[in-house]
MOPAC internal coordinates of N, CA, C and O (Angstrom, degrees):
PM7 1SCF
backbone

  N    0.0000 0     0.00 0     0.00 0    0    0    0
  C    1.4517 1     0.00 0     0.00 0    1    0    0
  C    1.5336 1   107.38 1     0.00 0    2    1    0
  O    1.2310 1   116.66 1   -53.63 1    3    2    1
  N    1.6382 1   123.96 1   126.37 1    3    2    1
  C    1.2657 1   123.61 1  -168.19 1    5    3    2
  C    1.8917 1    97.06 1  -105.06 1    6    5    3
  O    1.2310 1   132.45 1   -28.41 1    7    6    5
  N    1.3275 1    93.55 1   151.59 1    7    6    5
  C    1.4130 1   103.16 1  -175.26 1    9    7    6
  C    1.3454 1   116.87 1  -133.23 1   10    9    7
  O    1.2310 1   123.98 1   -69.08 1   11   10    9
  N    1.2904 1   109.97 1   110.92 1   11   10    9
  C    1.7238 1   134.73 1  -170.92 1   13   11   10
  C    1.2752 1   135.43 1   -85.31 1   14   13   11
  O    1.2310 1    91.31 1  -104.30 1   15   14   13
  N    1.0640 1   165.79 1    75.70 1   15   14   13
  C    1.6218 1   172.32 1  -168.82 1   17   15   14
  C    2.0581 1    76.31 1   -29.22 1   18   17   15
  O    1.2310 1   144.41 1   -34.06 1   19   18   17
  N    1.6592 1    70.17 1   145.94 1   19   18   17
  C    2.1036 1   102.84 1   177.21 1   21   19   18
  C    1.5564 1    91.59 1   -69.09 1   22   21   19
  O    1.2310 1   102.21 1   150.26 1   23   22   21
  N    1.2820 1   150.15 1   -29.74 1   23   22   21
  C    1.3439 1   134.66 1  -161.31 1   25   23   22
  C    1.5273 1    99.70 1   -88.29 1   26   25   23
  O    1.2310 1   125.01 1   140.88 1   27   26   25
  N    1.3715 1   107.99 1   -39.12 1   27   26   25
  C    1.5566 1   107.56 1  -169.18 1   29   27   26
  C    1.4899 1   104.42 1   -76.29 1   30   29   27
  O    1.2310 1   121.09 1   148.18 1   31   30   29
  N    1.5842 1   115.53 1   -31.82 1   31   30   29
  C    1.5026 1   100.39 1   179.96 1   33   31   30
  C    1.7379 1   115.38 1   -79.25 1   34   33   31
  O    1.2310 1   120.38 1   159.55 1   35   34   33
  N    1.1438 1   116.88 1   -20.45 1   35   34   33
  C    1.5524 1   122.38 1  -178.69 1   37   35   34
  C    1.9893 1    99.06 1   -65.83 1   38   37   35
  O    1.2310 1   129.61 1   141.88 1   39   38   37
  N    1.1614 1    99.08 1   -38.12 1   39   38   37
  C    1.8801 1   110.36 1   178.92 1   41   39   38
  C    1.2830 1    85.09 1   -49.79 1   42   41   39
  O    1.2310 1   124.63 1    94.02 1   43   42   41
  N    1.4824 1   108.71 1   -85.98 1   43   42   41
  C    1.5407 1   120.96 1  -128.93 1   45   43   42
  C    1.6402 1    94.68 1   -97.66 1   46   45   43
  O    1.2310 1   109.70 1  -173.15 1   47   46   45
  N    1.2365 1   136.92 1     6.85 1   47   46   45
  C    1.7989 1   124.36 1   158.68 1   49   47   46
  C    1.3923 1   107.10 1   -16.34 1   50   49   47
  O    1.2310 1   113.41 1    89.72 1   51   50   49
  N    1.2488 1   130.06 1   -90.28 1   51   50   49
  C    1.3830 1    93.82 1  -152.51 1   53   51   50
  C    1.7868 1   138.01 1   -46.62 1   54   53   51
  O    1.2310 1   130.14 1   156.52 1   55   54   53
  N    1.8437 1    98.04 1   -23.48 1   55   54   53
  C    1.0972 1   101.90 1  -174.30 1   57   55   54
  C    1.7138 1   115.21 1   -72.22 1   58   57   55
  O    1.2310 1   124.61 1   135.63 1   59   58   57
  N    1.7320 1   108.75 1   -44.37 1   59   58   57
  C    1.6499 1   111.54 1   150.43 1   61   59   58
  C    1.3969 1   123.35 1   -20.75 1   62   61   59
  O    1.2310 1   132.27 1   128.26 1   63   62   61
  N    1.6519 1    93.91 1   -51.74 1   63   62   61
  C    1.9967 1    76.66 1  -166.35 1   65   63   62
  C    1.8859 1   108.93 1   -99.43 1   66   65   63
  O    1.2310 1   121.34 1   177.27 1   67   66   65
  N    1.6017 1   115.04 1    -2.73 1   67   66   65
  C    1.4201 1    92.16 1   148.29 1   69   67   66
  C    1.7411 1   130.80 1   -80.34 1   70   69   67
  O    1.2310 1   130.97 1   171.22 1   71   70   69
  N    1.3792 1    96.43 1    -8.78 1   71   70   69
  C    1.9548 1   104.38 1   178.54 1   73   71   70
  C    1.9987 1    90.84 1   -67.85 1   74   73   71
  O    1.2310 1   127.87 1   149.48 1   75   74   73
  N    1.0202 1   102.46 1   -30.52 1   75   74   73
  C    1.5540 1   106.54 1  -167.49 1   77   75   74
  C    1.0956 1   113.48 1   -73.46 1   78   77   75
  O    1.2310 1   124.86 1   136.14 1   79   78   77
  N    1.5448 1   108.27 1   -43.86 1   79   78   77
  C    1.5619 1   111.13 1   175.91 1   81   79   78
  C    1.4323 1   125.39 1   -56.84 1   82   81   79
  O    1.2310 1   117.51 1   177.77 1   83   82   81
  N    1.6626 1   122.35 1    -2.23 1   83   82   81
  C    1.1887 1   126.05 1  -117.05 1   85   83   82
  C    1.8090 1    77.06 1  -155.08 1   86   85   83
  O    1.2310 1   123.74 1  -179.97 1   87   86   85
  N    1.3097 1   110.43 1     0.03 1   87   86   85
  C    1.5457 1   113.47 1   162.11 1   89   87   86
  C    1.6818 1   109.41 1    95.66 1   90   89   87
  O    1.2310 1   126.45 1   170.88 1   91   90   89
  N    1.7132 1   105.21 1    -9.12 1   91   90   89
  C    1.6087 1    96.14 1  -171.91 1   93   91   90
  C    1.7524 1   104.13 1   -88.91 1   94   93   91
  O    1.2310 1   121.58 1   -41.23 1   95   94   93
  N    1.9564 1   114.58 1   138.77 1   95   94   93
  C    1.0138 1   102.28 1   144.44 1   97   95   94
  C    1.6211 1   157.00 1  -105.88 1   98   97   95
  O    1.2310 1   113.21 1   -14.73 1   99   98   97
  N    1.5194 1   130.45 1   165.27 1   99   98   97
  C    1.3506 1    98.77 1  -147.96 1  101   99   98
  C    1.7802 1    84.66 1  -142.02 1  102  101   99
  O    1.2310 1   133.36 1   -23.52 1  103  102  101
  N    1.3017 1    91.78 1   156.48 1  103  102  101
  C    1.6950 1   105.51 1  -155.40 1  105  103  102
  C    1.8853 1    98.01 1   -93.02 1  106  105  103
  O    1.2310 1   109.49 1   -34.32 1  107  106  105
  N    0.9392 1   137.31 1   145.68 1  107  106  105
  C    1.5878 1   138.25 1   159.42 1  109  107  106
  C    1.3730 1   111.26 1  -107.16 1  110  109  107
  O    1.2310 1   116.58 1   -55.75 1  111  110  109
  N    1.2888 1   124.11 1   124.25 1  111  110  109
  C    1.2209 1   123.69 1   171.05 1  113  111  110
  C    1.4685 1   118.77 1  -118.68 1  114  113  111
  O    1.2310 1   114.57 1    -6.39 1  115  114  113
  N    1.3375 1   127.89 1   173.61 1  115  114  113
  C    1.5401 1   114.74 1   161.64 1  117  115  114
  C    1.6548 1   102.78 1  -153.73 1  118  117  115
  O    1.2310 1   142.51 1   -41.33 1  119  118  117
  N    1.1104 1    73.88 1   138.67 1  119  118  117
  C    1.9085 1    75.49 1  -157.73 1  121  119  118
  C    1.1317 1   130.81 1    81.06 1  122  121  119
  O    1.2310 1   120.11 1   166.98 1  123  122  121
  N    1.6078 1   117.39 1   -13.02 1  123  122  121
  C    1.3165 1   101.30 1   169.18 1  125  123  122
  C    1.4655 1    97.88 1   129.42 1  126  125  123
  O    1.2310 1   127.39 1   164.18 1  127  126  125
  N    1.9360 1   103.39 1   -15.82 1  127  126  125
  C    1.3767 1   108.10 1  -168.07 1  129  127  126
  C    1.5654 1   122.18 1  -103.76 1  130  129  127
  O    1.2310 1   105.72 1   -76.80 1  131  130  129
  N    1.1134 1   144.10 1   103.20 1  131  130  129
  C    1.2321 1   135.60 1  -152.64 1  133  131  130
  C    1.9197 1   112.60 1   -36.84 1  134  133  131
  O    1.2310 1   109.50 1   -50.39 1  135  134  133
  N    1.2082 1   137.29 1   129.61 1  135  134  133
  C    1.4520 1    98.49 1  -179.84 1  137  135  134
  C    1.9233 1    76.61 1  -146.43 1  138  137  135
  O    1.2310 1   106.18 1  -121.72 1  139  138  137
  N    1.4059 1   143.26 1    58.28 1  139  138  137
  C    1.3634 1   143.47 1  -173.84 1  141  139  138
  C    1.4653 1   120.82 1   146.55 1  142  141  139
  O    1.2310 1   121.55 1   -40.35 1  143  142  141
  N    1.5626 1   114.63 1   139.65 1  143  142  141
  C    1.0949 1    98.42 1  -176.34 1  145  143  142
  C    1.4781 1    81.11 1  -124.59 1  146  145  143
  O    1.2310 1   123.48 1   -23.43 1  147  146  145
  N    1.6333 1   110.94 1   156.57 1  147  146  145
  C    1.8188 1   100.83 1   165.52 1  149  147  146
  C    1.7515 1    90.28 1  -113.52 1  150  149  147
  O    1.2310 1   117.01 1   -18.85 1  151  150  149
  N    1.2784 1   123.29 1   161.15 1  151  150  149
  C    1.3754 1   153.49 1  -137.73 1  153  151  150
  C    1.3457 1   132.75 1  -178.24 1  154  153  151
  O    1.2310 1   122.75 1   -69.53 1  155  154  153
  N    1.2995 1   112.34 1   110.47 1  155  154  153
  C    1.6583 1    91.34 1   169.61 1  157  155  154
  C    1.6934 1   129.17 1   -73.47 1  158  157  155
  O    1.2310 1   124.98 1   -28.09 1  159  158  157
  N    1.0465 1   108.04 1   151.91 1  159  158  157
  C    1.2970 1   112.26 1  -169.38 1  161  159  158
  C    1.7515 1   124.59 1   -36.04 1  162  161  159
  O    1.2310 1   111.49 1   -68.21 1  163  162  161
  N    1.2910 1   133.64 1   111.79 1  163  162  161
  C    1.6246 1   118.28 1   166.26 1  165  163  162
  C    1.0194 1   104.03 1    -2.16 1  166  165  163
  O    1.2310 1   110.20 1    85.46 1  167  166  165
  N    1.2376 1   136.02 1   -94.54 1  167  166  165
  C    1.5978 1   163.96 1  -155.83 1  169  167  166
  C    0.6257 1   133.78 1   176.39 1  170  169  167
  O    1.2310 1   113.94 1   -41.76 1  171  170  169
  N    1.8035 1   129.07 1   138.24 1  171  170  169
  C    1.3399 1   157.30 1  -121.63 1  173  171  170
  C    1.8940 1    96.57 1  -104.98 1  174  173  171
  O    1.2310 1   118.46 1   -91.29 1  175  174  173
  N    1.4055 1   120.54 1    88.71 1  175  174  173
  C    1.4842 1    97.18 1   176.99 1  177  175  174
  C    1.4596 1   119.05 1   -88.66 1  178  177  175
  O    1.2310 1   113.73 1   -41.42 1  179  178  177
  N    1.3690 1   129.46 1   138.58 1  179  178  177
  C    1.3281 1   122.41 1   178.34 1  181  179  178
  C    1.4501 1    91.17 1  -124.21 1  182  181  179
  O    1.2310 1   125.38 1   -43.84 1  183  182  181
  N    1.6128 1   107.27 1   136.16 1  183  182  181
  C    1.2647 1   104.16 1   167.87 1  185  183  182
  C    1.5487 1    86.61 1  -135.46 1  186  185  183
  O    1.2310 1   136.12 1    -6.96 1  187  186  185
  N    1.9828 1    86.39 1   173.04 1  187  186  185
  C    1.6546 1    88.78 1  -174.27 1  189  187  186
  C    1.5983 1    96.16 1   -98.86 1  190  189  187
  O    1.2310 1   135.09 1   -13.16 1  191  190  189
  N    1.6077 1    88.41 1   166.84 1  191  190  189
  C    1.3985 1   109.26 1   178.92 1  193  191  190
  C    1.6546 1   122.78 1   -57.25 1  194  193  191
  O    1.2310 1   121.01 1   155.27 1  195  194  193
  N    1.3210 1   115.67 1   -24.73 1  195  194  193
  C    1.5441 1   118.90 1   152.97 1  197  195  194
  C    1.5282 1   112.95 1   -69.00 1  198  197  195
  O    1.2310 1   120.37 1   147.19 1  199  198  197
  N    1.3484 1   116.90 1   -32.81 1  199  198  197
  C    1.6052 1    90.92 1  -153.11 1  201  199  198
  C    1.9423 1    91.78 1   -98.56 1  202  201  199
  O    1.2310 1   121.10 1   173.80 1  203  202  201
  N    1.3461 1   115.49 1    -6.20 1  203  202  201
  C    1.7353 1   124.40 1   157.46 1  205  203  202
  C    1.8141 1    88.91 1   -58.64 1  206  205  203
  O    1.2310 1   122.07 1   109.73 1  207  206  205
  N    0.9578 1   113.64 1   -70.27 1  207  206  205
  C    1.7052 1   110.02 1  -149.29 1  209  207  206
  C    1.6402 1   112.26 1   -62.92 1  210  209  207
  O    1.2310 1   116.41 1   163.69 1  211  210  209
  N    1.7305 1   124.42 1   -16.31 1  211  210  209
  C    1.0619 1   154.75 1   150.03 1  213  211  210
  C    1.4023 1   113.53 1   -38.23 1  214  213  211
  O    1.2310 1   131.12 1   102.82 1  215  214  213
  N    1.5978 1    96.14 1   -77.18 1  215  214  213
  C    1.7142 1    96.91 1   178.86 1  217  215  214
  C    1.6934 1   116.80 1   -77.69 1  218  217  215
  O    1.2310 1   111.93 1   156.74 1  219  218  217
  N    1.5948 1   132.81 1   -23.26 1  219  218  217
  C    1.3204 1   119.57 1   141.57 1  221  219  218
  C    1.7461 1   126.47 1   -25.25 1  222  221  219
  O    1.2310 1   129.99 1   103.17 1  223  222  221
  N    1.3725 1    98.34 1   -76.83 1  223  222  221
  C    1.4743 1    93.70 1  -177.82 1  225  223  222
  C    1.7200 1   118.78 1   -69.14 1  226  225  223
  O    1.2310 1   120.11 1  -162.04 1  227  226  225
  N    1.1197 1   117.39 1    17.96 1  227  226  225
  C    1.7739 1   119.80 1   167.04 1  229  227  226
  C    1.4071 1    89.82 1  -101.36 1  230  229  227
  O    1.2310 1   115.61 1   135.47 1  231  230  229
  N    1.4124 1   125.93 1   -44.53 1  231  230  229
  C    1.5201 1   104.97 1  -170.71 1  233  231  230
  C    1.5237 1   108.82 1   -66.08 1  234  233  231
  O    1.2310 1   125.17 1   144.11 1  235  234  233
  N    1.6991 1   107.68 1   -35.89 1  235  234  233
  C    1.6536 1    81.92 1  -167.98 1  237  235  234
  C    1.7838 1   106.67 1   -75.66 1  238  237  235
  O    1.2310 1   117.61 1   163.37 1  239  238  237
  N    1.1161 1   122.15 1   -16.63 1  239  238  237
  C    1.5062 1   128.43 1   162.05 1  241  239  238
  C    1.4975 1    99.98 1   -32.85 1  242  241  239
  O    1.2310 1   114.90 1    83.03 1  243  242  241
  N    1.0102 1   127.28 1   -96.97 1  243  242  241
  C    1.7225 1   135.70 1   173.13 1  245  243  242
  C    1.5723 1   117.57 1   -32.53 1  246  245  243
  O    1.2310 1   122.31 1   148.54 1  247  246  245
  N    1.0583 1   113.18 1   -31.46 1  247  246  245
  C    1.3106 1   113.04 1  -175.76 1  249  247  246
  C    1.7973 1   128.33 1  -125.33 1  250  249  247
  O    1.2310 1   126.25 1   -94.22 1  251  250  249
  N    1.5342 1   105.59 1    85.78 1  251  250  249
  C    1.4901 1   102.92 1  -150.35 1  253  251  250
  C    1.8852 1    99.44 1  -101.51 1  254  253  251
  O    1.2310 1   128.62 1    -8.32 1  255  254  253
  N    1.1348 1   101.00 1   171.68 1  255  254  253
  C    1.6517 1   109.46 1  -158.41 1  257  255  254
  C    1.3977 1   101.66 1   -71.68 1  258  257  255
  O    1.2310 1   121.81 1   145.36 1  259  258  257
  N    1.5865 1   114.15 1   -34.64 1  259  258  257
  C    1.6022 1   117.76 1  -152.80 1  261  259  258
  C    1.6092 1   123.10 1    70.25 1  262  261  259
  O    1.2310 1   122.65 1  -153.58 1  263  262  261
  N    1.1034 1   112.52 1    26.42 1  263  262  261
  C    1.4469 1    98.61 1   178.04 1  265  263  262
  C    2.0043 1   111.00 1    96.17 1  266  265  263
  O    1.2310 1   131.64 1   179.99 1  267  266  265
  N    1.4778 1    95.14 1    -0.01 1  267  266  265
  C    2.1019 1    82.59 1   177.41 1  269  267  266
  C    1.9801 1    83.58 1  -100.13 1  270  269  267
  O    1.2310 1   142.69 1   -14.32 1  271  270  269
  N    1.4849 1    73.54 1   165.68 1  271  270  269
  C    1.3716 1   105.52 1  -178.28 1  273  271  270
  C    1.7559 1   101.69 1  -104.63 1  274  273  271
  O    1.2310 1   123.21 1   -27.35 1  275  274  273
  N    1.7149 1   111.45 1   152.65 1  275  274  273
  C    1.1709 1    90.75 1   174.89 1  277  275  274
  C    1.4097 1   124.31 1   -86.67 1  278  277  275
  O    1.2310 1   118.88 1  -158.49 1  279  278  277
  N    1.5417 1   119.75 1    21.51 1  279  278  277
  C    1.3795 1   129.05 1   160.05 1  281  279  278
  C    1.5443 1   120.91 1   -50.07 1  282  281  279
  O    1.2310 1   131.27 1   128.40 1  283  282  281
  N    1.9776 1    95.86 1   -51.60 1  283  282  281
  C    1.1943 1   110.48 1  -151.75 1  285  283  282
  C    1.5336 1   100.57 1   -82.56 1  286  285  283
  O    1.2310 1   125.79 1   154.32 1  287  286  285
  N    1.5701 1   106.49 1   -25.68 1  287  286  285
  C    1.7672 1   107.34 1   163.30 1  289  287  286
  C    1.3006 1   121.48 1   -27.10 1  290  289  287
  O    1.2310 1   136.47 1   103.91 1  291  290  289
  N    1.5875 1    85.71 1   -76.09 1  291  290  289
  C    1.4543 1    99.16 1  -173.77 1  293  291  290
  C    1.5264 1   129.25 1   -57.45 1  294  293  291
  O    1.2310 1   126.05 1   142.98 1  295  294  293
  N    1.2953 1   105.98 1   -37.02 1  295  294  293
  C    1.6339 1   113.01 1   168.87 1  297  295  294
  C    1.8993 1    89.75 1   -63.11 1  298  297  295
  O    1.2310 1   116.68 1    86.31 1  299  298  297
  N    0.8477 1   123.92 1   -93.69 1  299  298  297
  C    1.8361 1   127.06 1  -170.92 1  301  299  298
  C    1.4196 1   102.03 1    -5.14 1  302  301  299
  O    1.2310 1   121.24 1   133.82 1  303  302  301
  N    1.1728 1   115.24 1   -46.18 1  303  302  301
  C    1.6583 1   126.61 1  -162.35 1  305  303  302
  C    2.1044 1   110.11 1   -68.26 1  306  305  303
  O    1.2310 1   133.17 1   138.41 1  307  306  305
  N    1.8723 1    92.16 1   -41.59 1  307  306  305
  C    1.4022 1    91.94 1  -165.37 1  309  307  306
  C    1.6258 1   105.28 1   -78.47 1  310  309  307
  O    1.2310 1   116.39 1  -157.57 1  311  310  309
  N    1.5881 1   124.47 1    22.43 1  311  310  309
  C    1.4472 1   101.53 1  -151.37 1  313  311  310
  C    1.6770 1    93.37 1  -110.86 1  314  313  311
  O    1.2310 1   120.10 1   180.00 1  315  314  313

């Protein structure tokens, strides 16, 4: 794992994130102090558009409003 000063990675990003794409990870520091790692992703989930709309309606199954409206959300939300 190679480890880069914040000035050199803000330079050279694009080239970082194809080394990244490419499975390597690479350390950011500033000062000397680790403060980022860049990484490729855990893993890529693709789900299909049925089996998204599947697990939506189980959550709202489990998880019911009680009686608010989504008026009263939104007012609750701005206060």
């Amino acid at each position: 794992m190679e480890t880069i000063g914040a000035y050199e990675a803000k330079t050279h990003l694009p080239k970082l994130l194809n080394r990244v794409s490419r499975g390597e990870k690479i350390i950011i520091t500033k000062h000397g102090v680790p403060v980022a790692t860049l990484q490729p992703p855990e893993r890529v989930h693709n789900s299909s558009p049925k089996q998204v709309i599947a697990e939506l309606r189980a959550f709202r199954r489990r998880h019911r409003l009680k009686g608010l409206t989504i008026r009263e959300m939104i007012d609750e939300g701005r206060r």
